[in-house]
Residue, then its C-alpha position, 0 to 999 in steps of 0.5 A: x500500500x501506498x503511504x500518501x497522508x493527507x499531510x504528505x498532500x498538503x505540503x506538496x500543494x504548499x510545495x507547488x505554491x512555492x514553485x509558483x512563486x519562483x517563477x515556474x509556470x507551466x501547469x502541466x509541470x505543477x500539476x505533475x509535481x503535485x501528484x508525484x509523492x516525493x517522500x516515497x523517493x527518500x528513505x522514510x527518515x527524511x518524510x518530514x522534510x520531503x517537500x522542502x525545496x532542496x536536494x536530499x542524499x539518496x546513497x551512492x554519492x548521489x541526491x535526488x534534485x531540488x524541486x526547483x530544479x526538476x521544475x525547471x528542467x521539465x518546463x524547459x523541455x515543452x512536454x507534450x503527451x505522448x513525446x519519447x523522452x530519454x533521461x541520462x541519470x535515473x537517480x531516485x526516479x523522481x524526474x522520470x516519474x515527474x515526466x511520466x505524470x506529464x504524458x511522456x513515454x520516459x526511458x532512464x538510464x542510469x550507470x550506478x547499479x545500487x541506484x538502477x536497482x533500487x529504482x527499477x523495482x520502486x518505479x513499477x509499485x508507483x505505478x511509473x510504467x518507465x523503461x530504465x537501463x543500466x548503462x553509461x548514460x553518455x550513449x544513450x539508448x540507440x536501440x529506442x533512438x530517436x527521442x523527442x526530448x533528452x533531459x541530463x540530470x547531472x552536470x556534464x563536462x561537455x555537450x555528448x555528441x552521441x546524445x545529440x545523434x539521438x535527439x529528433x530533429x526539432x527535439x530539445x535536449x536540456x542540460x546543465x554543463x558544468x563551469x567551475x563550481x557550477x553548472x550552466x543550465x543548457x537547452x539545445x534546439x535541434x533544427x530540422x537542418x540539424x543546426x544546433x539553437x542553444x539557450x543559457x538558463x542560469x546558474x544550478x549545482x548538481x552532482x557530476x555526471x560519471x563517465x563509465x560503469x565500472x563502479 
């Protein structure tokens, strides 16, 4: 069973109002976050402080993102039912579940196997129908290419050209390249002409993406 108390809903409405108010406004993001029971992501010691906006340790060296963050990556990506979207890093599978909640058919991979593992036996019991894959996220899945949308959600040192390879054209990739202490939040336009159309988002901080799967 599903633990979702009517307190867990209340802090993710006041969650969504705080979304608002940092400037995210596509109601069909909001209205994903809403739904996604987030503290069912976390060890249930962090129940208490699941829906404040900042990231949380889920093991491995890795976080699940801020919900700031999540709502910014997805807004970014204009989501419309039914797209094929690729993730690179399934982490806790918060964002996959959020783009799931959006209409995407969602494919995650993830190069961790603690986390794949984990994350592919939990998103199925949310009912979260996601193809993960435990693989080096810097190729893709080729087998499932083209994509309409790519999200990264770890900061890469550059833009993987292989990703790009499997993006459709008119598909957006969006990404955050690392500069410094910080990444750059990154969307990537791909033209009918394969020309490459690239927007700057600002500043965010997330773990680095990893670059083999040997771990």
């Amino acid at each position: 069973m599903i633990r979702d108390s009517h307190k867990q809903q209340g802090n993710r409405k006041k969650l969504v109002a705080h979304l608002r108010e940092k400037g995210i406004i596509d109601e069909q993001v909001l209205k994903a976050i809403g739904k996604v029971p987030r503290h069912l992501f976390l060890n249930s010691a962090f129940d208490k402080y699941a829906y404040e906006d900042r990231p949380f340790s889920i093991g491995a060296g890795q976080t699940i993102s801020q919900p700031y963050t999540v709502a910014v990556q997805s807004e970014l990506l204009q989501i419309k039912r039914g797209m094929k979207v690729l993730e690179i890093g399934t982490g806790s599978g918060y964002q996959a579940s959020v783009l799931h909640e959006m209409g995407a058919k969602v494919f995650s991979v993830e190069r961790i196997k603690e986390l794949y593992d984990r994350t592919s036996k939990l998103l199925p019991k949310l009912g979260y129908n996601v193809k993960t894959f435990f693989g080096d996220g810097n190729l893709g899945v080729p087998v499932w290419a083209p994509y309409d949308r790519i999200i990264i959600t770890a900061g890469a040192p550059i833009v993987p050209e292989g990703l790009i390879d499997q993006l459709n054209p008119g598909g957006i990739m969006v990404i955050p390249v690392s500069n410094g202490d910080e990444e750059i939040m990154k969307s990537i336009t791909k033209l009918e002409n394969g020309e490459l159309v690239t927007k700057e988002h600002g500043s965010f901080r997330f773990v680095p993406m990893l670059e083999d799967k040997d771990h």
